[in-house]
Every structure is written in structure tokens, then in C-alpha cells.
N, C-alpha and C positions, 0 to 999 in steps of 0.2 A: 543364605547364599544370594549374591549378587542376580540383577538379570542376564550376565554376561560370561560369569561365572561359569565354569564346566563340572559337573559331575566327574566322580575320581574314577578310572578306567577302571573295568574290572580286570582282577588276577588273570594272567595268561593260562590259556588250559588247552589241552591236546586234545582232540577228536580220536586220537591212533591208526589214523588216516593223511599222512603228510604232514602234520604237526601242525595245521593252520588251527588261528584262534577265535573259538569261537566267538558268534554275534555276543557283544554287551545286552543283559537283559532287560534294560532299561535305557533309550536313547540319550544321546547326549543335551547339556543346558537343562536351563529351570525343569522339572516335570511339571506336567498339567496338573492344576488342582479342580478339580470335579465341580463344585460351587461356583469357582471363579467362570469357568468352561460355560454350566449353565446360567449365572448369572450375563454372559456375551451374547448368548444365545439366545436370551430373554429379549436382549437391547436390539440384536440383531434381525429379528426375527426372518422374514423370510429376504431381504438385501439381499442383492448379489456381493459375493464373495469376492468381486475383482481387486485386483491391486491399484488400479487408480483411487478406489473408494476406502483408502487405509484412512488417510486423513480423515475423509467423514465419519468413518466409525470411531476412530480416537475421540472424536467432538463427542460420537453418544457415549460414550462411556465416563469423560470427561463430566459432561451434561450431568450425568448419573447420580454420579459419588463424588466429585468433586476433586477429583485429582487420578492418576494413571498408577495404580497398583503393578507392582512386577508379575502377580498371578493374574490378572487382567489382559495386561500386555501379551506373558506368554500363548494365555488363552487366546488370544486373537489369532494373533500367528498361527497360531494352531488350526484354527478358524479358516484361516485365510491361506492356508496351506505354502507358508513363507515362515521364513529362518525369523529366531527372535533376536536377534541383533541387528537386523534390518527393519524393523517394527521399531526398536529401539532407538535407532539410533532416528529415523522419521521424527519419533514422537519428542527427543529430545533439542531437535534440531530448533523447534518453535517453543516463543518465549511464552504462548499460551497455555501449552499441555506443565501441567504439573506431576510429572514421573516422581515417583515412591518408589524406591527400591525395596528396602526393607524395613526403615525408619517410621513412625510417627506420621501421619496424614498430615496436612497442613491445616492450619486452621479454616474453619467452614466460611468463613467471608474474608476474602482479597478485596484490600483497598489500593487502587494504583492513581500513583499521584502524577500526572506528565508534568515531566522536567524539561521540556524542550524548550525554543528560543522564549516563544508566545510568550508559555504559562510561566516561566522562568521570570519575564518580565512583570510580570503579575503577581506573583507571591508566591511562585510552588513551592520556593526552598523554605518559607516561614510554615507551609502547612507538611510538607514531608517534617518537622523537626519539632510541631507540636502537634500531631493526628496520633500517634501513636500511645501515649499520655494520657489522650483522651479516651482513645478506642479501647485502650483496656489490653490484655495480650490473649484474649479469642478474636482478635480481629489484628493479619498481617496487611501493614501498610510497607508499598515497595515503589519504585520508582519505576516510570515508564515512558516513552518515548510518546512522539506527536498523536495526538487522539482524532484529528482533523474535524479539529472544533477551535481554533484559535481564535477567528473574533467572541468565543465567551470565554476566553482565559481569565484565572486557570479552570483548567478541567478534572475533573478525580472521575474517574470509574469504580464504581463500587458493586463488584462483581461483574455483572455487563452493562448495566446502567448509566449513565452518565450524569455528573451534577455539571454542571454550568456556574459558570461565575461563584466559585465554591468558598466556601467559608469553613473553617472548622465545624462551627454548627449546623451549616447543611449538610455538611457530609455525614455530622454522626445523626442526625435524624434521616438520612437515606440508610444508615446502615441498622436504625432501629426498624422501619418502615419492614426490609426486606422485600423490596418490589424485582418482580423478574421482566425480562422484555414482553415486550407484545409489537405485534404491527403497530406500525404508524396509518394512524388515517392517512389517505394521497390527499394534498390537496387539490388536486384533479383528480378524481378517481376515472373509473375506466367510462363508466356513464356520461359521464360531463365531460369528456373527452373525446369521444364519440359523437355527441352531441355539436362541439364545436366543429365538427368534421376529421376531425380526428381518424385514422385508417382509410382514410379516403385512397390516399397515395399509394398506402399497400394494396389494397385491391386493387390501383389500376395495374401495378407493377403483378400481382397475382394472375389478372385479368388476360393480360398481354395488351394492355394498351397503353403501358409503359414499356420500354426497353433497357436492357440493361449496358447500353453505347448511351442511350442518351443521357442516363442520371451519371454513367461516369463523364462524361463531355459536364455537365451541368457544375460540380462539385468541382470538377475542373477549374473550370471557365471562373469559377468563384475562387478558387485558390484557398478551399478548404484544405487545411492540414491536420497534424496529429496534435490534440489538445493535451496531451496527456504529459509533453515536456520536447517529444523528440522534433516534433514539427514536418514531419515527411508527408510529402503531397497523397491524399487520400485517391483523390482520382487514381492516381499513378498506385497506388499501393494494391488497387481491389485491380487496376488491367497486370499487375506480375502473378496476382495468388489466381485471378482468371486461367492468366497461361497456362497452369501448372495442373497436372493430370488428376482427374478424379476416381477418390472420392477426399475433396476439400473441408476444411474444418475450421471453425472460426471461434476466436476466445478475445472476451471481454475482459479488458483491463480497468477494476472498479476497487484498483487496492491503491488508491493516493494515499501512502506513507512519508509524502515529502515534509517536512517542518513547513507551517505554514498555507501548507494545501487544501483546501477544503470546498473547492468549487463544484466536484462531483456531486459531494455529498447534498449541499444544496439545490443542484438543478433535479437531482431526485425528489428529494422532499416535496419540491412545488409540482413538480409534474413528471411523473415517471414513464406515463405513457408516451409522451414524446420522445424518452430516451427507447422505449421498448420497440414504437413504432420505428424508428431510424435504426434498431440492430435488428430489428427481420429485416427491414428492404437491406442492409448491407450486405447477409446471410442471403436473400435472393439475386445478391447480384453478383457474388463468387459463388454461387449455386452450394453453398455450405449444407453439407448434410445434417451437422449438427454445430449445436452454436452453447459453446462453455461460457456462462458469468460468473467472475469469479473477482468476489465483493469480501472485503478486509472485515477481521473479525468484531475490527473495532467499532462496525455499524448492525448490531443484531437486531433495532426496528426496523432501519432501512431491510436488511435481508429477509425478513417475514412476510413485510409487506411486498417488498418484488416477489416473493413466492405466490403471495395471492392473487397481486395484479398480473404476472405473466399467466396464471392460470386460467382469470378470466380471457384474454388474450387465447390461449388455445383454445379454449372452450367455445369461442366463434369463430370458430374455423381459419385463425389469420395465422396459422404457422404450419399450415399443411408443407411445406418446404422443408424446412429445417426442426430438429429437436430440441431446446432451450432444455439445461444442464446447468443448476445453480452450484456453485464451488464456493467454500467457505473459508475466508482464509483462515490461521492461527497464528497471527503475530509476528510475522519478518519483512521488515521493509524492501527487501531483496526482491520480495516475489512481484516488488512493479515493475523490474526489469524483463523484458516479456521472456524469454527464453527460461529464469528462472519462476515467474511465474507458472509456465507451460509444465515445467519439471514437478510445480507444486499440486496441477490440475492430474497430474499423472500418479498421485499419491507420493510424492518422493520429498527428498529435502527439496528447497528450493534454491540450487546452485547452478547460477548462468553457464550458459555453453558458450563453447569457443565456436566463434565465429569466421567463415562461411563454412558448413551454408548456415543460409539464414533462414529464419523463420519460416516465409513466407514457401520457401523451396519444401523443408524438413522440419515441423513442427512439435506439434501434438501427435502423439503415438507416432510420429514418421512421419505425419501428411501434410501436405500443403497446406498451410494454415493463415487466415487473415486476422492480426489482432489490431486491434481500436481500442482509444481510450472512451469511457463514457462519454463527456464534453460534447468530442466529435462528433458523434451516434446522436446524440442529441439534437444539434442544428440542421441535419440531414432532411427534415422536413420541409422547414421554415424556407432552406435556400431553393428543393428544388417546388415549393409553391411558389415562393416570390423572386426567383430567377436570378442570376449570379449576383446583375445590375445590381439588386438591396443590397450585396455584398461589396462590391468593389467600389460602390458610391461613397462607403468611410470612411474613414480613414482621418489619420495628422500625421505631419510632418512627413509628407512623401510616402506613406506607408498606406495599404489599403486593406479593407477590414476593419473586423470589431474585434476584441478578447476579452474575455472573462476574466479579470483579476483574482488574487483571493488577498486580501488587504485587512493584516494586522497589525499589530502593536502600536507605536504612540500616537493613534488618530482618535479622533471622538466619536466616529461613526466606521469602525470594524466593519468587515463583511465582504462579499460579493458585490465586485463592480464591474459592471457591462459598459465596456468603455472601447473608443474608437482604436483600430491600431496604430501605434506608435503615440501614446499619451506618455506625458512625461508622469515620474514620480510626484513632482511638486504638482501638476495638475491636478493626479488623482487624489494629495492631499488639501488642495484648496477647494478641487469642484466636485469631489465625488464623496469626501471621509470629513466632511466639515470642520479640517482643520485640524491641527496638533491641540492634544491635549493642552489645558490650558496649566503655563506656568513652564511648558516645555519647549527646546529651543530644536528642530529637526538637525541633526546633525548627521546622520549616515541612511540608509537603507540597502538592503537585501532585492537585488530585484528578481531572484529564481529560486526562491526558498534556499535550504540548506547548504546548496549546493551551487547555488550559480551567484557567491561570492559577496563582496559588501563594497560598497560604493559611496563616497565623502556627499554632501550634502550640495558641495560645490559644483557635483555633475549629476544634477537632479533636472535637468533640462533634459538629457537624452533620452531618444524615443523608446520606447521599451516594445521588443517586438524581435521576431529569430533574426537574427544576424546582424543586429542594432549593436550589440554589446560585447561581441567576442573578440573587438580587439582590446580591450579595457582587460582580458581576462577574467568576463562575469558573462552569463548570458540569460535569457527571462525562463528556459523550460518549463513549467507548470504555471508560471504567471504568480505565484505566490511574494508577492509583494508583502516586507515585514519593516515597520516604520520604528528609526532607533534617534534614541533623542542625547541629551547631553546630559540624562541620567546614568548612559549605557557606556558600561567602558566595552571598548570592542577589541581588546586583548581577551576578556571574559564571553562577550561577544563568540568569536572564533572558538574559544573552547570549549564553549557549549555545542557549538555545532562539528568540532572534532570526538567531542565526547560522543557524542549521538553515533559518529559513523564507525565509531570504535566496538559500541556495544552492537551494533547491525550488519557488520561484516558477516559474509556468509561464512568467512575463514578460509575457502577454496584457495584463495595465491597468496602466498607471503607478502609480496608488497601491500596488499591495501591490509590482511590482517594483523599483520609487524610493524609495517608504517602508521597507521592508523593509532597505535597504543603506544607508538613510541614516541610519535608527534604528540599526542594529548598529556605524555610526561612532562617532555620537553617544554611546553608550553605554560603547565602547571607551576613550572620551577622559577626562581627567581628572572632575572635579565632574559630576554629571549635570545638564542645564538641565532641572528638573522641568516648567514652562510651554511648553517647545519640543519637549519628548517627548510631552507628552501632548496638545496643537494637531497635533502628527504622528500620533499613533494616532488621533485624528478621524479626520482626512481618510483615513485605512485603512482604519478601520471602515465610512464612511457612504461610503464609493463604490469600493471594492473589487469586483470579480464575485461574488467565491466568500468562503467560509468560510475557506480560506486566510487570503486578506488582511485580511480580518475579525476573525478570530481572534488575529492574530499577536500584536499588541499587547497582550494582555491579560495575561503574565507581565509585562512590563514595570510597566504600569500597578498590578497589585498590589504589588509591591516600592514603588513610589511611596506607596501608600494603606497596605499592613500592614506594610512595614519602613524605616519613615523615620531611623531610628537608622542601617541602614547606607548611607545615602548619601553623607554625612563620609567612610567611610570609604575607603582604598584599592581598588583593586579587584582583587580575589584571584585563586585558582587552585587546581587541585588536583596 
């Protein structure tokens, strides 16, 4: 029997008392199995039972055994005093729970191979088409979307693990190895952080000899925004969730699922405590009782190590304010959309809400809520040590500030670049990526990852920075800059990054879930029908929920407008 499946009604029988039927001896759906029951309760042990905490206990169970059994599942619910079709349908919704119904376990090691722009250009499709050959058939190789690791494309994850710049052979010597996560050393840890003065700020803001007018005037004054893609002035965002009645709530956005993205994960790595120390003072300045990070599943050292470093962090007294709450995500690019995020921190699928109100009004569990991207939380320091001036002194081409690019594909030097605002593309490939790969001729780039469109080589001069690029219909969101050469056909291009939004859709509105699979046909097939593709990216754009659906269309739509030459053509591959 299915997990969804119903137990068959028992015979109708008379009481001899009004002819009502009595209670079924047996409730309805899977019954409990005893083993299953206690083996949850083993995993569970004494957790609270809440239903925002579904998703975490699917991870322990997950963790466990290796995939989501139906007498598992039911056991939980059970558990957790929730219907098991709503358990179910949670754990099925994320491309990370592996649900068993009644079938066969999966095999004990998952190889996932990212197919996205990056690793795409890198060889993923030669190793998705010879890994499995290799690995033998106790080892499932499947395909997966951005791992936000692109300057080491390609990437394969091999369980939770990551290989970098991967080879068939390093992949099957990590998959003989069998290595599990562990924390990452910080390269700052919390001592050396400390040390360099580090929480200084917090304590004065703890102290009271900081105010919470003045660090929003500061951040202000600096025209700090949202790092995270939307760009909304941060000042401005912490005096709306201020206004808003208490008790306030504050969630961290640390799930960069953008193709291309990977600047989070970086500024972690070097130094975490600067990101930890800038979400308390953000939490002290909307007076946030409790404060959600909630970090994509696709970084499990990053996520052990923020467990240990926020710990030390509590453990010296620097969060008497607010409660730090780590959230785990499981695999939906959806949930960097903050409202479906918020859905996700609440145990649920992660499917955006219709908007007003907004976040800041009605959040998390109902309450006023402030969300930030990492990025952001990050520089919070730095500006109000060194005062806005360090900030607005930046800048090019009429733009003021700095941004962190995330800068892949045909450069020789990948990576994280801390560059002035408004650099052009061609700058940051002549002075910051030393250059095209050699033998390669720049012909297009990406300048907002997947979504914020593709742009001919000939307008590589424009500033890249919010509101540079949206009448081009492209804009920079996350900053993920991905450099495309006259190797790249970019009819293949686009449908790499239609495919991606295809398989990511939360499903919730027909247009982005129908337009999304019906575009990526269409585009698959011979000749492109220019008028039929883009009367489909209409109806995307103008009634889509989210920025998802909204967005997707818009690689497409530039190949249509800046590279009409290759539309004749075949349509390629790497």
C-alpha cells in the first residue's frame, strides 16, 4: 500500500441504537509499524515535536538510512501528531529527501553531477555520460542543478561532499574514499576575530553606546542595499520591520541557488564571524526576538562549522537579545525567494505567497519579520567602523559603492571579485579574471546569473549595478557574472538556463510551471518560433507569482533581440 493510499472502510454495522456506524477499528492511511515508530523515536529523541521542525527531522532520518521509507514517514506524523499526506507531500516537494514508497531503497551512494551554465561549460555532460560506466550500478549518478561552487567547475557531489574541478577519476576515488562532512576550519575563527577587534560594535550597540537611529542613519548614509539580488535599501528596510509591533523575527537568507552565485558561500569561508557579528547587530536593531539562518543544503561544512562558531558566539554572552535558529535547507531554489523561504523555515513546502502584505508586515509564523541576505550582514561592520564616506568614495562610471561579483566561465582567473560599482564586464575581465581564457574570443555574458539575461559582447562597456541594465531587459541581481565565449552557442545557452527553471518551479501558478516546460520544448526543437516564444514569455512575465516565473524568460528573450544571427543556426552543445 501506497503512503497515500486508504485502508478499505470497514462493513457497515448497526449499534441497534439509530443505525449509526460504528467507529473503523483501525484508523485510516498507512498503520504505524512499531520498529519504524521506535526506530524515529530513537532519531528523535527528546526534540520538540513542532511542526516547523518537520524538515529537520526528515534530514535525521534521511541522515540515518539513507532515503525516506513510507513506515518512516507515517511514523513521524504520527510522531508529530500531523496527517501523513502532509508529511508527505513536505518531504516530496525537496529534490533532496529520497521518498520510498514501497519499492527498493535507492542505492547507498548518490553521485550528482551539476548541469548548470558553469559546470555545463566545463564538461558536465561528458561526465554525467561516462560516471555511471564507471561507478558500476551500486552507485546512482543524476543530474543537478547549481551547487554554488562555479569558479571550480564542474562540480559533482558525492553524497554531501563536493569534488571540485572533477574528473571521472576523482570522482570515483571520492566515491571509494566514502568521506562524510565535517566543519570547515574558519579562516578566522572566533579568537582571531576577537582578537582583531572583532565584537567590539556589538557590545557597544549591547552597551547602549550605540543607538539604533544612528547605525540606521550610518548604513543609510552609505546606501547599503540587499546583496542578495533585490537591492532594497537596508536602512529603509530595518525602520519598516522597527515600525511594525512586537514580538519581531528575523531570517537569514543563506540559500544562493542562483546559477552562477557563489559569493555567500565565500565570504563565509574567509570569515564568518564578520557575517555573525553584522546579523546580531541587525537582530538588535529591529529588536528581533529570535533570529532564523537558514543555509542551503548544498553547503554541509559551511553549516556545521556556523553551528560551532555561533555557539562560541553565545557562549560569550553576545546574543543575550535575540535566539540564533540554524535551518537546513533540502534542495529547492524557490526557497531564496524570501516569503518561500519563510514557508520553508516553517516546516512546509517552500511556495511563495501572494503579495501584500509583505514580509516585513506578516512573516514568519505571522510576525513582523526582517530578512537579509548574507552579503549584506556582512559589510555591516566594516561601514559602520569606517563611516559611509569608505563607501560612497567608490565607485565608476557615476555609480557609488563597491560589489562583490561572483565571476565564472571563460576567464582564467574564476572567482570572487570585490570591485567598484558600476565596473563594466570587460573590466572585470581584463583587471580582475586576467583575461579570457586563452584561444577564446569574449562574445556574450550573463550579467545576473540565470536570470537576469545575456548580453552581446558589444555592450560590455555598461556599468553593471541595480538599475544600469533594465532597460536592455537584463539586470545584475546577485552579481553573478558568467563569461560566454565563441565556443558557446547561446540558443544552447538559454536552454540550459530554461531547463534549470523548469526543473525548479515550485509548480504553485501555471504560467511559470506550463510556460517554463513548454518554452524549454520549444526551444529544444528545430527553427525557434520567434513570435510564439515571446507571446509565451508574456504570459510569464505578467502573471507569474514570483520572480521565478517572471524572470525566466528573459535569456531567452535576449538571444531573440542581441543574437539573431544564431537562430539559423543548429543548435549546439558542449
Amino acid at each position: 500500500m501506497s503512503i497515500i493510499e486508504h485502508a478499505a472502510p470497514a462493513s457497515p454495522q448497526v449499534n441497534g441504537k439509530g443505525g449509526r456506524r460504528r467507529p473503523a477499528r483501525t484508523p485510516k492511511g498507512r498503520q504505524i509499524d512499531p520498529v519504524a515508530l521506535e526506530e524515529v523515536r530513537a532519531l528523535l529523541t527528546d526534540r520538540p515535536r513542532r511542526r516547523d521542525l518537520l524538515i529537520e527531522h526528515l534530514h535525521l532520518i534521511q541522515d540515518r538510512y539513507g532515503y525516506l521509507s513510507a513506515p518512516h514517514l507515517a511514523a513521524l506524523a504520527h510522531e508529530m501528531k500531523m496527517a501523513q499526506t502532509e508529511v508527505y507531500e513536505v518531504a516530496t516537494f525537496y529534490s533532496h529527501f529520497d521518498v520510498v514508497k514501497d519499492g527498493p531503497p535507492p542505492p547507498a551512494v548518490t553521485v550528482r553531477v551539476c548541469d548548470s551554465l558553469s559546470c555545463a561549460m566545463a564538461g558536465s555532460e561528458t561526465l554525467l555520460n561516462k560516471l555511471p560506466g564507471i561507478l558500476g550500478k551500486d552507485v546512482r549518478v543524476v543530474r543537478a542543478p547549481c551547487m554554488g561552487a562555479c569558479d571550480r567547475a564542474p562540480v559533482v557531489a558525492v553524497g554531501h561532499l563536493q569534488t571540485f574541478q572533477a574528473t571521472a577519476d576523482k570522482v570515483a576515488a571520492d566515491v571509494k574514499a566514502n568521506k562524510h562532512p565535517h566543519a570547515w576550519h574558519a579562516s578566522t575563527d572566533f579568537a582571531a576575530y576577537q582578537k582583531s577587534g572583532g565584537y567590539a560594535l556589538l557590545k557597544d550597540c549591547l552597551s547602549g553606546k550605540r543607538t539604533r537611529d544612528d547605525l540606521i542613519k550610518i548604513v543609510s548614509d552609505a546606501g547599503l542595499r540587499g546583496l542578495g539580488g533585490a537591492g532594497f535599501p537596508t536602512g529603509r528596510k530595518w525602520s519598516l520591520v522597527r515600525a511594525e509591533p512586537a514580538p519581531r523575527l528575523f531570517a537569514v537568507n543563506c540559500d544562493e541557488g542562483e546559477p552562477g552565485t557563489f559569493k555567500d558561500r565565500y565570504y563565509l569561508e574567509q570569515d564568518p564571524h564578520r557575517f555573525i557579528e553584522g546579523m546580531l547587530i541587525a537582530a538588535w536593531v529591529v529588536e528581533a526576538a529570535d533570529t532564523y539562518l537558514y543555509i542551503r543544503d548544498e553547503y554541509p561544512e559551511l553549516r556545521l562549522m556556523l553551528a560551532e562558531e555561533i555557539a562560541k558566539a553565545e557562549a560569550a554572552g553576545l546574543s543575550p537579545h535575540t535566539k540564533v535558529h540554524l535551518r537546513r535547507g533540502a534542495g529547492a531554489y524557490i526557497c531564496g525567494e524570501e516569503s518561500a523561504m519563510i514557508e520553508s523555515i516553517e516546516g512546509k513546502r517552500g511556495l511563495p505567497r501572494h503579495r501584500p502584505p509583505y514580509v516585513a508586515q506578516v512573516g514568519l509564523f505571522g510576525r513582523p519579520t526582517l530578512e537579509q541576505n548574507v552579503e549584506t550582514l556582512f559589510w555591516i561592520r566594516d561601514i559602520v567602523d569606517r563611516g559611509p564616506e569608505w563607501v560612497t568614495s567608490q565607485g565608476r562610471h557615476e555609480r557609488k559603492g563597491f560589489r562583490s561579483f561572483s565571476v565564472s566561465g571563460r576567464v582564467r582567473k574564476p572567482g570572487v571579485v570585490l570591485a567598484p560599482a558600476g565596473v563594466t564586464a570587460r573590466e572585470l575581465i581584463e583587471e580582475f579574471c586576467g583575461g579570457m581564457i586563452d584561444g577564446e574570443t569574449f562574445k556574450g555574458y550573463l550579467p545576473g546569473g540565470a536570470s537576469g539575461g545575456i548580453l552581446p559582447a558589444s555592450m560590455a562597456d555598461l556599468p553593471l549595478d541595480f538599475g544600469t541594465l533594465e532597460k536592455y531587459g537584463c539586470f545584475v541581481g546577485s552579481h553573478a557574472v558568467v563569461i560566454l565565449s565563441d565556443k558557446d552557442d547561446m540558443k544552447a545557452v538559454a536552454l540550459n538556463l530554461m531547463k534549470f527553471f523548469e526543473d525548479e518551479s515550485c509548480g504553485q501558478c501555471t504560467p511559470c510551471r506550463v510556460g517554463s516546460e513548454k518554452a524549454a520544448k520549444l526551444m529544444a526543437q528545430g527553427p525557434w518560433d520567434a513570435a510564439l516564444l515571446t507571446e509565451l514569455s508574456t504570459a510569464m512575465r505578467d502573471a507569474s507569482i514570483c520572480g521565478l516565473g517572471q524572470a525566466a524568460p528573459n535569456p531567452l528573450l535576449c538571444v531573440l533581440k542581441y543574437f539573431p544571427e544564431e537562430l539559423s543556426k543548429p543548435l549546439g552543445s558542449w
